[in-house]
PyMOL Python script that loads the backbone (N, CA, C, O; Angstrom):
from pymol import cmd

cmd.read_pdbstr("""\
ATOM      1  N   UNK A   1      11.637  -5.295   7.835  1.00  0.00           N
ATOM      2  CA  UNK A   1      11.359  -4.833   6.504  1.00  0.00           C
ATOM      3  C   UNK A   1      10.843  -3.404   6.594  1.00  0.00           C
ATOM      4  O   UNK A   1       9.899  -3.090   7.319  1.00  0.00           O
ATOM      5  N   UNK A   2      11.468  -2.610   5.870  1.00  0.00           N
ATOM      6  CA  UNK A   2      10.667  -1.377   5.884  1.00  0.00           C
ATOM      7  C   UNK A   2      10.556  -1.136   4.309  1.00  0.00           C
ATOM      8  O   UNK A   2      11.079  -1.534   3.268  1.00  0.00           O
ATOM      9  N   UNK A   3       9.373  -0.074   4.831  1.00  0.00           N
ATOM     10  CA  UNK A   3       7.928   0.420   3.394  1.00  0.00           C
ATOM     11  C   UNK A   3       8.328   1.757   3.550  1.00  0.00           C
ATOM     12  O   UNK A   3       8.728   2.308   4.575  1.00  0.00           O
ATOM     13  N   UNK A   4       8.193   2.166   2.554  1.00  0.00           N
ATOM     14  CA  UNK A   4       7.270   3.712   2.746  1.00  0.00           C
ATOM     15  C   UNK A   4       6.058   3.723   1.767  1.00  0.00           C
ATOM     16  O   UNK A   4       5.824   3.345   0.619  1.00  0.00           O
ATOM     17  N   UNK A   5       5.419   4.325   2.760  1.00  0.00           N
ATOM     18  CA  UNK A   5       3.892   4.394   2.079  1.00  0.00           C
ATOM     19  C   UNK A   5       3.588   6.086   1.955  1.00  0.00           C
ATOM     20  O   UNK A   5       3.714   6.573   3.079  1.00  0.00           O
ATOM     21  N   UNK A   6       3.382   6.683   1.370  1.00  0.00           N
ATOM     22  CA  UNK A   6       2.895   8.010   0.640  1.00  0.00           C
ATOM     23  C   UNK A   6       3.697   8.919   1.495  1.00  0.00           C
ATOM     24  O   UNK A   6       3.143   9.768   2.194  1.00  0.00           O
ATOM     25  N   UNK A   7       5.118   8.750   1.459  1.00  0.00           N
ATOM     26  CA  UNK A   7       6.340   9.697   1.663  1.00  0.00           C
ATOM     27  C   UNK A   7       6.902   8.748   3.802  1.00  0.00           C
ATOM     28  O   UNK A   7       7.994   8.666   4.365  1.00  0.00           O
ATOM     29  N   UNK A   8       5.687   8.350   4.172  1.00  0.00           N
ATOM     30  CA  UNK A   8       6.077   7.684   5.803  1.00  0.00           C
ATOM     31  C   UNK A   8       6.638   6.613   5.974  1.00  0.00           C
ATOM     32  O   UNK A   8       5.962   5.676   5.549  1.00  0.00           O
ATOM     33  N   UNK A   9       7.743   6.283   6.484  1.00  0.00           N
ATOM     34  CA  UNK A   9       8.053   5.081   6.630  1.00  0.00           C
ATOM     35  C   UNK A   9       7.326   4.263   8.110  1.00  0.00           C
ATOM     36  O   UNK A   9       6.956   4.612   9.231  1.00  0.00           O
ATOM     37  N   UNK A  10       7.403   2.967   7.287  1.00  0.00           N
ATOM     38  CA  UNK A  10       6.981   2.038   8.670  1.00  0.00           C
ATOM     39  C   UNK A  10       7.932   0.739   8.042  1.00  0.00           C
ATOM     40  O   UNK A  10       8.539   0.465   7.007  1.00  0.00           O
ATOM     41  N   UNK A  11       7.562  -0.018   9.727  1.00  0.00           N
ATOM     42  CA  UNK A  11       9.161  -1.226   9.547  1.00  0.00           C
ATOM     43  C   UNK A  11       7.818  -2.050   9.845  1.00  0.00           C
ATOM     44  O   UNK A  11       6.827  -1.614  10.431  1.00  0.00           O
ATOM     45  N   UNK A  12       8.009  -3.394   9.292  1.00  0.00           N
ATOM     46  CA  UNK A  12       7.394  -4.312   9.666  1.00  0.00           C
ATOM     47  C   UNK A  12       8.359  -5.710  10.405  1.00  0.00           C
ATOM     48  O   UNK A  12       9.149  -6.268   9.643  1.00  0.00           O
ATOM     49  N   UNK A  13       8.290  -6.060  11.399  1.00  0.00           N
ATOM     50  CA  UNK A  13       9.186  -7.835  11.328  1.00  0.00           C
ATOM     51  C   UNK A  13       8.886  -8.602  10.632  1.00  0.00           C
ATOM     52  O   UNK A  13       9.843  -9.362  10.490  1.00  0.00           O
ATOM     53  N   UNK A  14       7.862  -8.981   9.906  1.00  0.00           N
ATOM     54  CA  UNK A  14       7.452  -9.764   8.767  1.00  0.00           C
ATOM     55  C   UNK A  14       7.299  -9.484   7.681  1.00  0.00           C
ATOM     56  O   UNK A  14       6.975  -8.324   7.428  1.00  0.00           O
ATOM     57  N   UNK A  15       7.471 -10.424   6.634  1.00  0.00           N
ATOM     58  CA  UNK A  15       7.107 -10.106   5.110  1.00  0.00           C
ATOM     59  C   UNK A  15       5.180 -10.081   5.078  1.00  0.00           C
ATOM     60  O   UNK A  15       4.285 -10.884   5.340  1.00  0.00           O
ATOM     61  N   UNK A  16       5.282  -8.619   4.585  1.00  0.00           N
ATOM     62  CA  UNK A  16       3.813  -8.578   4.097  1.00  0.00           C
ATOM     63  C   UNK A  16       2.886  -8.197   2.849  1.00  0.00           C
ATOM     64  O   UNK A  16       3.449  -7.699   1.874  1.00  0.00           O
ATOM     65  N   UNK A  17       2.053  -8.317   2.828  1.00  0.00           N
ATOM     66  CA  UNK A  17       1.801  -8.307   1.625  1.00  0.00           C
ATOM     67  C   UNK A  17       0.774  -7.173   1.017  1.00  0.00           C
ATOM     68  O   UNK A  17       0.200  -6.709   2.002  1.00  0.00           O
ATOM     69  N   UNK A  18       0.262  -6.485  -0.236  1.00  0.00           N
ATOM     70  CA  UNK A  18      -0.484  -5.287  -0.464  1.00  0.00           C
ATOM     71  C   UNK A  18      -1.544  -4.944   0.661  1.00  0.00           C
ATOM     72  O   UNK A  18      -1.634  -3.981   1.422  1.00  0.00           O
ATOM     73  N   UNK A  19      -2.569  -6.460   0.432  1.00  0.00           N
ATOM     74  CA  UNK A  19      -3.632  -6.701   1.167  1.00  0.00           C
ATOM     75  C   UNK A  19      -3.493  -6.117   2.795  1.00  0.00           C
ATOM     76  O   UNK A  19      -4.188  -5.235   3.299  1.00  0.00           O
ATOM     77  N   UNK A  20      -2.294  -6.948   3.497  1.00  0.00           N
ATOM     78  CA  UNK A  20      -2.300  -7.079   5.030  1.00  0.00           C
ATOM     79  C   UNK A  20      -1.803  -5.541   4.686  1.00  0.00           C
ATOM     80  O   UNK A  20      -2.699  -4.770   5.031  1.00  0.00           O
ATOM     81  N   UNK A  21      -1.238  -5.187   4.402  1.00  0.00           N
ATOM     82  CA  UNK A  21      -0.812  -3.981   4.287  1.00  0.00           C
ATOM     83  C   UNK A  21      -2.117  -2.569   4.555  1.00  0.00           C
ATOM     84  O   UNK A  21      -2.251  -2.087   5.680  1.00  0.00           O
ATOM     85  N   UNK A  22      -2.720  -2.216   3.703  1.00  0.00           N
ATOM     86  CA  UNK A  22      -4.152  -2.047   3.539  1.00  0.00           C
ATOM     87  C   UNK A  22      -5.176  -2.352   5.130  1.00  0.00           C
ATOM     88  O   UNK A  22      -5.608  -1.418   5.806  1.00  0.00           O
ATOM     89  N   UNK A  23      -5.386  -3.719   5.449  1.00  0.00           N
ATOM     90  CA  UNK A  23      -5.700  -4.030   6.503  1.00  0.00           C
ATOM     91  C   UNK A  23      -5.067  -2.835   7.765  1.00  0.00           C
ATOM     92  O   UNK A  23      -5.692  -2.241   8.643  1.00  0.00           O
ATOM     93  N   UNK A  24      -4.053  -2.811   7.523  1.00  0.00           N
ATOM     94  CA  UNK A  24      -3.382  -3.063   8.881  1.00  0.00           C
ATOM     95  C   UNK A  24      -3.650  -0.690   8.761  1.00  0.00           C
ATOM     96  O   UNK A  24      -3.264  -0.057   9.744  1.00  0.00           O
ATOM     97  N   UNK A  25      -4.044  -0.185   7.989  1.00  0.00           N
ATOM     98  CA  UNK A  25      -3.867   0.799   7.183  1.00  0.00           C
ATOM     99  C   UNK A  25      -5.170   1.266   7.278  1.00  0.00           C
ATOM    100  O   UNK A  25      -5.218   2.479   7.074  1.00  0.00           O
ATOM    101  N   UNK A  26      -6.600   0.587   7.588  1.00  0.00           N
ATOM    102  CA  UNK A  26      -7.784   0.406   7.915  1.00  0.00           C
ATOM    103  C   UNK A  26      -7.817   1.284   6.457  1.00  0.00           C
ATOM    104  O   UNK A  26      -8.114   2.460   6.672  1.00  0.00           O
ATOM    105  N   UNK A  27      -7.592   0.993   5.099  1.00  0.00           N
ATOM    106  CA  UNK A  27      -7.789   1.242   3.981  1.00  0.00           C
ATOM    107  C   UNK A  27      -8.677   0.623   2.962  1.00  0.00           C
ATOM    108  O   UNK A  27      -8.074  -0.307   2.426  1.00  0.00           O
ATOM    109  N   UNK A  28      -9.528   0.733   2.625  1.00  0.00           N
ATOM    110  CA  UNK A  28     -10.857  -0.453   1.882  1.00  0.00           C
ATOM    111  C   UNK A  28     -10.085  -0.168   0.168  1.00  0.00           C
ATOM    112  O   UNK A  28     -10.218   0.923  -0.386  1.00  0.00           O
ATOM    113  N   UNK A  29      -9.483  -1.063  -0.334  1.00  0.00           N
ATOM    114  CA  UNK A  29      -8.929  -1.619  -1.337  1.00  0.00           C
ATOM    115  C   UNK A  29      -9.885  -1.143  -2.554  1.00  0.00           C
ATOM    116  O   UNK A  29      -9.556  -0.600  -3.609  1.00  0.00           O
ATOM    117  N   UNK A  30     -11.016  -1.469  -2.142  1.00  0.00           N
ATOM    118  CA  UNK A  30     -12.456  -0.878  -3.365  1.00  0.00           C
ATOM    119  C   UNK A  30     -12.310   0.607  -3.711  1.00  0.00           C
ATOM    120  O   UNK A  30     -12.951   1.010  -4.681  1.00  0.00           O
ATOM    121  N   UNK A  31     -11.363   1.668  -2.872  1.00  0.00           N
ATOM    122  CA  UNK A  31     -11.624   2.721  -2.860  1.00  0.00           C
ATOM    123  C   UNK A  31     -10.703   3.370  -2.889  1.00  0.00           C
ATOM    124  O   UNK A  31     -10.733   4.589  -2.721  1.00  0.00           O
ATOM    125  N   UNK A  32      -9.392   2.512  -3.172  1.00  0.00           N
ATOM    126  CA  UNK A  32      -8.256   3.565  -4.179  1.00  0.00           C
ATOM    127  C   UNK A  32      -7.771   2.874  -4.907  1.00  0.00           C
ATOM    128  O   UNK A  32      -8.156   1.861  -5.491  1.00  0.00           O
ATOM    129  N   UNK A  33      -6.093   3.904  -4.882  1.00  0.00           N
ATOM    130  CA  UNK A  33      -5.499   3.149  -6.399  1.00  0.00           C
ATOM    131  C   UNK A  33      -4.219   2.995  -5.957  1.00  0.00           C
ATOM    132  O   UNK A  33      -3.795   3.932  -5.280  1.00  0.00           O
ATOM    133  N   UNK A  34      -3.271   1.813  -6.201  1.00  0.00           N
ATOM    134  CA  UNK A  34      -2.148   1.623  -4.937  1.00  0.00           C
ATOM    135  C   UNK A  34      -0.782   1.700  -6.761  1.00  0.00           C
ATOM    136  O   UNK A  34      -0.698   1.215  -7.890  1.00  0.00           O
ATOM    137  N   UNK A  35       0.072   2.822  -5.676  1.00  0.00           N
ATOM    138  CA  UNK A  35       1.206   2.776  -6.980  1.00  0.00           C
ATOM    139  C   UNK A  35       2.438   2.234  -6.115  1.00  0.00           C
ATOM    140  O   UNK A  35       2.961   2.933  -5.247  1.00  0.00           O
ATOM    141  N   UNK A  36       2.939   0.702  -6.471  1.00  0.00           N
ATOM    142  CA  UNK A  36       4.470   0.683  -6.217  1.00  0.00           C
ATOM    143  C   UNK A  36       5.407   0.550  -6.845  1.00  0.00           C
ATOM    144  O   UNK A  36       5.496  -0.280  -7.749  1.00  0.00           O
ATOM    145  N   UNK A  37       6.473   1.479  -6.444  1.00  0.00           N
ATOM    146  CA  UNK A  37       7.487   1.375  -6.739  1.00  0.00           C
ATOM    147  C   UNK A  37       6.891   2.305  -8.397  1.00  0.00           C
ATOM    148  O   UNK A  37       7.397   1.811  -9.405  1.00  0.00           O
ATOM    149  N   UNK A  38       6.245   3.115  -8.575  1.00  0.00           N
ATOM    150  CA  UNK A  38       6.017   3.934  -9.547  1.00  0.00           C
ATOM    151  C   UNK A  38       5.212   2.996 -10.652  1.00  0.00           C
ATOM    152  O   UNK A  38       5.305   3.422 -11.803  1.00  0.00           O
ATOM    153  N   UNK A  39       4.473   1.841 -10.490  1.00  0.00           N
ATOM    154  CA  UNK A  39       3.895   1.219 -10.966  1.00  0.00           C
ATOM    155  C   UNK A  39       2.218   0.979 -10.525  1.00  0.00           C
ATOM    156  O   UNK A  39       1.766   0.856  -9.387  1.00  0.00           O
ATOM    157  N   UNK A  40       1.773   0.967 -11.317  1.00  0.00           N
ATOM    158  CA  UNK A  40       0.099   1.085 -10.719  1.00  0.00           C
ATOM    159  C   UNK A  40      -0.260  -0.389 -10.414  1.00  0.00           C
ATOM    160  O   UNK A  40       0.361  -1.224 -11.073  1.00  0.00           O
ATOM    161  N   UNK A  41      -1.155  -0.831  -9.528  1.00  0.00           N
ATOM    162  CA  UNK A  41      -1.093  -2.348  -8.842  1.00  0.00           C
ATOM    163  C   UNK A  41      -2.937  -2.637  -8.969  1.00  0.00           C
ATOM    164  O   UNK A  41      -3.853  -1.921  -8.564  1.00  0.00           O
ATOM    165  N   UNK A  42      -2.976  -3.808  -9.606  1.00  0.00           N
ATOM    166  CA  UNK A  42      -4.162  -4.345  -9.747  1.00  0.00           C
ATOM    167  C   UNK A  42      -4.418  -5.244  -8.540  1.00  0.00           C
ATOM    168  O   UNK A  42      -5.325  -5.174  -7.711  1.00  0.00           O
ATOM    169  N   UNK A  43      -3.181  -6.292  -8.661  1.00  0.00           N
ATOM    170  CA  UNK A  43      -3.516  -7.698  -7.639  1.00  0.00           C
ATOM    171  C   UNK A  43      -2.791  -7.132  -5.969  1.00  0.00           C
ATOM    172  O   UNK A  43      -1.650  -6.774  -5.674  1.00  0.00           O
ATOM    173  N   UNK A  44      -3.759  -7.235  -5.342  1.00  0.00           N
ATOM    174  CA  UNK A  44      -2.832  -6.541  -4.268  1.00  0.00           C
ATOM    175  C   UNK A  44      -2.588  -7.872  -3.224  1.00  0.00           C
ATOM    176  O   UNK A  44      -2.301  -7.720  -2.037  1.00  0.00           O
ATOM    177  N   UNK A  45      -2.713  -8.870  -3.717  1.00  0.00           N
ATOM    178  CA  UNK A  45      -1.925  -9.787  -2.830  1.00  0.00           C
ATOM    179  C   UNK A  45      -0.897  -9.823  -3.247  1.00  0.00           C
ATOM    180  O   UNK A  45      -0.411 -10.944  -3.100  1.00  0.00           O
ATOM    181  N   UNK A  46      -0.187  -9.062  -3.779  1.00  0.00           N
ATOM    182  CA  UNK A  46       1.565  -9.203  -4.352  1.00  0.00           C
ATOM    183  C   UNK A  46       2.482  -8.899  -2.776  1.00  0.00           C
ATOM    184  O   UNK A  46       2.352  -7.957  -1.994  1.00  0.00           O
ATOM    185  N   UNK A  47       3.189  -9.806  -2.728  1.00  0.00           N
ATOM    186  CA  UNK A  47       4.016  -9.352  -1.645  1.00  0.00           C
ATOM    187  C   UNK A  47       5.051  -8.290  -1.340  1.00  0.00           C
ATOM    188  O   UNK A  47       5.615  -8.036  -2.405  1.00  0.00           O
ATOM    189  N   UNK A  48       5.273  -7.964  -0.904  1.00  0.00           N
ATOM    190  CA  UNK A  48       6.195  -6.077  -0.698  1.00  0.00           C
ATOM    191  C   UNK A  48       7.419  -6.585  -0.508  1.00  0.00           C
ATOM    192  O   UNK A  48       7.655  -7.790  -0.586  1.00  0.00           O
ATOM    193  N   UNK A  49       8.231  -5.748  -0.260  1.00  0.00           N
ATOM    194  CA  UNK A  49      10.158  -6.026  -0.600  1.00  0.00           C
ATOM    195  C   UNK A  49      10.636  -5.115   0.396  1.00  0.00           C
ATOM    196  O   UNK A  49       9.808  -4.306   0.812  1.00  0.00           O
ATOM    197  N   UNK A  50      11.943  -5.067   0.929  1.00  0.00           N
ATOM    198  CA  UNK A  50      12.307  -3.919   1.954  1.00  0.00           C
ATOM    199  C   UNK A  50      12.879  -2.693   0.791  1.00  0.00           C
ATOM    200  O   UNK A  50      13.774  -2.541  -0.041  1.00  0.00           O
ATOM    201  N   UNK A  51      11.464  -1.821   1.487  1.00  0.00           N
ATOM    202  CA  UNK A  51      12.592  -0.628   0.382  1.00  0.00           C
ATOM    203  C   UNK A  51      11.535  -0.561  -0.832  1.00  0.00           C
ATOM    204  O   UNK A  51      11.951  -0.086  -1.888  1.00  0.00           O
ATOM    205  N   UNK A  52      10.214  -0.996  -0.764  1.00  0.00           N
ATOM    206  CA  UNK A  52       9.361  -1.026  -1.831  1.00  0.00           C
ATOM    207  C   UNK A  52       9.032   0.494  -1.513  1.00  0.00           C
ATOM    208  O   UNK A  52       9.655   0.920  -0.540  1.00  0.00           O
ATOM    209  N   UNK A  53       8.110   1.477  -2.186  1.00  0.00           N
ATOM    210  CA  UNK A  53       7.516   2.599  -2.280  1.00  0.00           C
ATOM    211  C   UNK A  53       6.417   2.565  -2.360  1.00  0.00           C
ATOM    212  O   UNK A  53       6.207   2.376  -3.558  1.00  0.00           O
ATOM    213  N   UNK A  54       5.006   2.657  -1.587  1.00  0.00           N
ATOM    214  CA  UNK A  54       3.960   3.092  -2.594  1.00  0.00           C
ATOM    215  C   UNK A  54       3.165   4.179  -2.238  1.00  0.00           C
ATOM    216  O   UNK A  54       3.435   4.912  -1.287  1.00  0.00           O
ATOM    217  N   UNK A  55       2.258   4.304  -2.916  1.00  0.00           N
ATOM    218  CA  UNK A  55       1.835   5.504  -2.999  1.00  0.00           C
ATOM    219  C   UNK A  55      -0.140   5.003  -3.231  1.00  0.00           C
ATOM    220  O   UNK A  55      -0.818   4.196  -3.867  1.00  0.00           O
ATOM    221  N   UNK A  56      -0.279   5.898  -2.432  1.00  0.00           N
ATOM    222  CA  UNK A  56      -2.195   5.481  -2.137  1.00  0.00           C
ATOM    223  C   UNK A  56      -3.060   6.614  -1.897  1.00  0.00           C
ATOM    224  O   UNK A  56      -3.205   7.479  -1.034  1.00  0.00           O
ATOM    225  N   UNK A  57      -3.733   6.169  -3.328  1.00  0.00           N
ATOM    226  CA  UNK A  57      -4.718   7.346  -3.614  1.00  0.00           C
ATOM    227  C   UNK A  57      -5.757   6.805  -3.841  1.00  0.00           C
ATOM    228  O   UNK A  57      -6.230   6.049  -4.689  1.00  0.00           O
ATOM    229  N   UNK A  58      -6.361   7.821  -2.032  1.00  0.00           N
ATOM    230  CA  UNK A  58      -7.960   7.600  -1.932  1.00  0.00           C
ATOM    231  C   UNK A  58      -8.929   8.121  -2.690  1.00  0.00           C
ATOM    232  O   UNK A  58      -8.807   9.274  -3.105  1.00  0.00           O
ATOM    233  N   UNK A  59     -10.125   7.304  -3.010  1.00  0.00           N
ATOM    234  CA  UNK A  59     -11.695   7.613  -3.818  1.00  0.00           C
ATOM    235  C   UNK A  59     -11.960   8.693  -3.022  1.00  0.00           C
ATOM    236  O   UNK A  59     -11.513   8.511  -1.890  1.00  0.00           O
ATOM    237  N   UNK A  60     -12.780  10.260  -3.232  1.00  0.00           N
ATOM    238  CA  UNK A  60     -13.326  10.087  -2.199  1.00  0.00           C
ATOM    239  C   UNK A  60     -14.722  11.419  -2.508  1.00  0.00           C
ATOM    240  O   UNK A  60     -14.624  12.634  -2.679  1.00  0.00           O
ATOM    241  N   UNK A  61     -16.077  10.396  -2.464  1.00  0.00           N
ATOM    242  CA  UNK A  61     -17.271  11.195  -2.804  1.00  0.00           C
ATOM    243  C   UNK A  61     -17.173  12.612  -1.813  1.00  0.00           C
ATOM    244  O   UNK A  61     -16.540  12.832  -0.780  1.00  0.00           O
ATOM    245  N   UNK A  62     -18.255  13.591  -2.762  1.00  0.00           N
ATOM    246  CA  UNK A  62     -18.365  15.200  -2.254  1.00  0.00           C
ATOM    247  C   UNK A  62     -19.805  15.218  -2.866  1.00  0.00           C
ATOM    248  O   UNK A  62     -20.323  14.357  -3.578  1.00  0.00           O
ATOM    249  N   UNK A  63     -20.267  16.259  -2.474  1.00  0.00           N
ATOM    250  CA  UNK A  63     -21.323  17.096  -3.061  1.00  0.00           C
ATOM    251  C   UNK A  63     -21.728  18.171  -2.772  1.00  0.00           C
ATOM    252  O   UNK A  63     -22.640  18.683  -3.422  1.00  0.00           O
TER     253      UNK A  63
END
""", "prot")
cmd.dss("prot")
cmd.show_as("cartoon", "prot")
cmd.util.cbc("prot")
cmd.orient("prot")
């Protein structure tokens, strides 16, 4: 299965899902905003598709 995630592709052998995705991405879910396939994503246990898109935009404090 392959993704692209914010323009990079990666192949996975398994179907995976927002979450493992994220995990595997060492990405904390609390602290962005996940767009697939040009759609903004609340539940991120939704499972991914070959050829899905997304796009991940990190929180990120300054001062």
């Amino acid at each position: 299965m392959n993704i692209i995630v914010n323009g990079k592709r990666f192949e996975f052998e398994k179907e995976i899902n927002l979450s493992d995705l994220l995990i595997f991405l060492n990405i904390d879910e609390k602290k962005c905003v996940i767009e697939l396939n040009k759609e903004i994503i609340k539940d991120y246990n939704i499972k991914l598709s070959n050829g899905d898109k997304i796009e991940i935009i990190r929180m990120v404090g300054g001062g």
